[in-house]
VEXBA-801537 format. One record per residue (C-alpha): residue in one letter; x, z, y. Coordinates in steps of 0.2 Angstrom, whole numbers, plus 5000, padded with zeros to 4 digits. Layout:
aXZY/...
//
This chain:
x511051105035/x509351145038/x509051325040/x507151335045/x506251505042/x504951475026/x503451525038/x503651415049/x502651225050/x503451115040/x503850955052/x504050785046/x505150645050/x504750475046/x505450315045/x504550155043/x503850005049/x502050075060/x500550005068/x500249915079/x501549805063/x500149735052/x500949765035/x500349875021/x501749995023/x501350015041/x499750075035/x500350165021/x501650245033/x500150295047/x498950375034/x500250465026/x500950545042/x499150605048/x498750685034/x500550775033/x500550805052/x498650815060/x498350855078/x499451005084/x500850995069/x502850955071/x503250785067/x503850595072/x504050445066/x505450315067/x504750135071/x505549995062/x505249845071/x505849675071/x506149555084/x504649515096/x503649635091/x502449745102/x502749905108/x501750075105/x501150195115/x500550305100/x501750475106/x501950505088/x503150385086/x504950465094/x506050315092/x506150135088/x507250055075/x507649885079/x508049775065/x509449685077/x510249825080/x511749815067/x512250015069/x510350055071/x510350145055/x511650325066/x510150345078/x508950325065/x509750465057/x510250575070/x508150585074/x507650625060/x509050765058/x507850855072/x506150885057/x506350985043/x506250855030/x506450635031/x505050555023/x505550365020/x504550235015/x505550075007/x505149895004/x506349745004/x506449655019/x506149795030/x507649855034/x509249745040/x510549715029/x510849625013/x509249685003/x508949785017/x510649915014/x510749995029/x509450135025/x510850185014/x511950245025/x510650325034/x510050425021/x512050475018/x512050525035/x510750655033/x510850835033/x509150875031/x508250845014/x507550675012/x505950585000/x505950414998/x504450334994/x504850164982/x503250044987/x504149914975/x505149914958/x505649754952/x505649734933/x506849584937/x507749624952/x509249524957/x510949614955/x511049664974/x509249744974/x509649824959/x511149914967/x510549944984/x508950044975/x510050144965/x510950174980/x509550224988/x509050364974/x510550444973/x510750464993/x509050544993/x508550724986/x506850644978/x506150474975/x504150474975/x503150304965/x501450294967/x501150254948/x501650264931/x502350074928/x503350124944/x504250254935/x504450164917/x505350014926/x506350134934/x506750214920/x507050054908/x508149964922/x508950064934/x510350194936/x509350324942/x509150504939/x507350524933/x507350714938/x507250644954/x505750544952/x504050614955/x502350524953/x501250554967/x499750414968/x499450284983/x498250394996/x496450314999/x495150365014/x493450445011/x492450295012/x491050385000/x489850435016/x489950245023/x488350165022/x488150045009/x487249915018/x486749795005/x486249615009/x485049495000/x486349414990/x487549494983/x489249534990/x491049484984/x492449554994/x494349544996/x495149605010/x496949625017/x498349525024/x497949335018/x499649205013/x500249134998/x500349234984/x498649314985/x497849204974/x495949194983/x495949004978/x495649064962/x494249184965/x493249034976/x493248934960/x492749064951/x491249074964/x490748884962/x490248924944/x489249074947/x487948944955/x486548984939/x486349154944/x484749204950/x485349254968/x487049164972/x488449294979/x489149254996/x491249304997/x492049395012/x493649355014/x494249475027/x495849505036/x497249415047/x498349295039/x500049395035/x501249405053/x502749325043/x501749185035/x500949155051/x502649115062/x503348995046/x501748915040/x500248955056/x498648935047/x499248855032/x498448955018/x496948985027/x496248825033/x496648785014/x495548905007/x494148845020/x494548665014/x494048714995/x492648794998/x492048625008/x492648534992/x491648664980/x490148634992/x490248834991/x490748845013/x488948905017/x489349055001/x491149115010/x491449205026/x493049215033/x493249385044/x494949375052/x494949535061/x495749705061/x494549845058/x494750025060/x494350135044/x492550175049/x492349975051/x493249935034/x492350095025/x490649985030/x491349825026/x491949895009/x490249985004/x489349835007/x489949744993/x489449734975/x491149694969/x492849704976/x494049534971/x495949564967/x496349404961/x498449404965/x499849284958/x500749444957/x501649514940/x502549634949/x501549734960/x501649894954/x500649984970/x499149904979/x498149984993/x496849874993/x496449934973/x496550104979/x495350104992/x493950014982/x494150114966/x493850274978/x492450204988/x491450184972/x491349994971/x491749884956/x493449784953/x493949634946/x495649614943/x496949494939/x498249604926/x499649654940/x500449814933/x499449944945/x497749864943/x498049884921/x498750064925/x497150114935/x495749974927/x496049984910/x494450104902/x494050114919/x493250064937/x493349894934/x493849724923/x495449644919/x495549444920/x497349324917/x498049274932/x497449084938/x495949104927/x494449074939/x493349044922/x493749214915/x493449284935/x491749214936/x491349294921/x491949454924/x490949454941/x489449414931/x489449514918/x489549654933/x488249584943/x486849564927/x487449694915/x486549864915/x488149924905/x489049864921/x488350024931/x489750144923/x490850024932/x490750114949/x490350264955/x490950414964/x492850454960/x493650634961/x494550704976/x496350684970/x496850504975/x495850534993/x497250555007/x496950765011/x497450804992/x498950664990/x499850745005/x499550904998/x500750854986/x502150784995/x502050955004/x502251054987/x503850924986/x504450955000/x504351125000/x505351114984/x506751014992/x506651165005/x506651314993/x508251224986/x509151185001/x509051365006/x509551424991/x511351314992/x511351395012/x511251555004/x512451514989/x513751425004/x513751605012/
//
């Protein structure tokens, strides 16, 4: 059992896919543990990985969980059994085993307190996800969603036991001091890992009938196509989009910027822009990064009605459009782009959903995992 002094550092183990991995919990999972662990604190991270993929040399990361590795799951364990408190991020497909079970018998393994964080609640999940999540919450001493919807599906589907469940928001960087470098035209943007799913050929029609405004938007379109979507399908989805906008004779209006940026590089990229695009085929996604980021770097959204975007856009920092509706997007980006009413639409958000002030709350959480654990120590004795 853990049996660390209360005045001491709190260190943090986690487990979770990492940069260099180009994926959303990766990056997730690396702004998280900085915030928890700056320069000079205990902590360390388990790297999952999957086969062919690069090495780090970031020293935070203490061991390497290979997704081959069918009794990876005991090493896993064992390390973080060294930090004070396991911090584990879950996604399908992350993990090996059906549904990705093996983090259960991690988390039965170990013997210090643990926190999930769920990045994904299905509100139709097949019977095997379905058991392996409410596997997954009862093995763990606290399950964390990032929004409301997050805990209402849990509630309305799952075997769970909601005293569990705490609601601590998706984290977003400071991007308020960027410059906003603003452009003769103005600026459409969506960003993130591009493939199927993401719905951007809908926001490219919406921009072939914004050609009667006064000044013409040009879209960025920025990020890498998705590692996974890249090894089955190369290109695919991208040189599609580029093939549209040829058709739309829009090509001159749409930038495609296939580069990784830093957070400085993105925080630029993001204050440039007039209006940030969201357009996903998704019904399910109940936590998007991306959303966060633009709502707390002050720039307006358009949305399509996933469940995180209604949660956070509705009465607020943006506008709601139906999914595959590139009429009702082009008119949502209009009426930003010519309507004074449109102003309220931005702006500079409070300091709760920025990184500094979300890990002070998975702190207070775990130091109530702590606070307990010592008391059944104490009560054991």
């Amino acid at each position: 059992m853990n049996r660390k002094a209360p005045s001491m550092p709190t260190s943090y183990g986690f487990v979770s896919t990492h940069p260099p991995t180009a994926c959303g919990l990766a990056t997730f999972n690396s702004a998280l543990s900085t915030a928890l662990c700056p320069d000079g604190m205990p902590g360390g991270i388990v790297r999952v990985t999957a086969a062919g993929e690069p090495d780090t040399a970031d020293p935070k990361v203490v061991h390497t969980w290979s997704t081959d590795d069918a009794d990876g799951w005991q090493l896993a364990a064992k390390t973080l059994d060294h930090f004070d408190v396991a911090v584990v991020q879950h996604e399908y497909g992350i993990y090996p085993g059906a549904d990705g079970h093996d983090v259960v018998p991690m988390l039965q393994q170990l013997t210090v307190p643990s926190m999930v964080v769920l990045h994904t609640v299905l509100a139709t999940p097949t019977a095997r996800q379905k058991t392996v999540l409410e596997q997954i919450a009862r093995a763990a001493d606290a399950v964390v969603v990032m929004t409301a919807t997050a805990r209402d599906r849990l509630a309305a589907g799952y075997d769970v036991d909601l005293g569990k469940v705490t609601v601590i928001p998706h984290g977003a960087h400071d991007h308020t001091a960027a410059p906003a470098d603003k452009g003769p035209r103005p600026h459409l943007l969506t960003w993130g890992l591009l493939g199927p799913g993401k719905g951007i050929e809908w926001a490219v029609r919406a921009l072939a009938r914004l050609r009667n405004l006064p000044q013409r938007p040009v879209y960025t379109i920025a990020g890498k196509t998705h590692p996974r979507v890249l090894e089955q399908h190369g290109e695919q989805y991208r040189d599609g989009l580029v093939e549209l906008t040829r058709v739309l004779g829009i090509a001159e209006s749409v930038r495609f910027d296939p580069v990784y940026r830093d957070d400085a590089s993105l925080g630029r990229l993001i204050r440039s822009a007039d209006v940030v695009l969201l357009p996903y085929d998704s019904r399910e996604q109940v936590t998007s990064g991306v959303l966060i980021e633009a709502v707390a770097a002050g720039v307006p959204v358009v949305a399509t009605r996933f469940p995180h975007a209604v949660e956070l856009l509705t009465d607020g920092p943006g506008l709601l459009v139906p999914h595959g509706d590139a009429s009702a997007m082009a008119d949502a980006i209009r009426t930003i782009l010519t309507s004074p009413d449109a102003a309220r639409l931005g702006g500079a958000p409070g300091t709760a959903m920025l990184w500094p002030a979300v890990a002070d709350r998975y702190a207070a959480l775990a130091q109530r995992l702590l606070t307990s654990d010592r008391a059944l120590i104490a009560a054991a004795a």
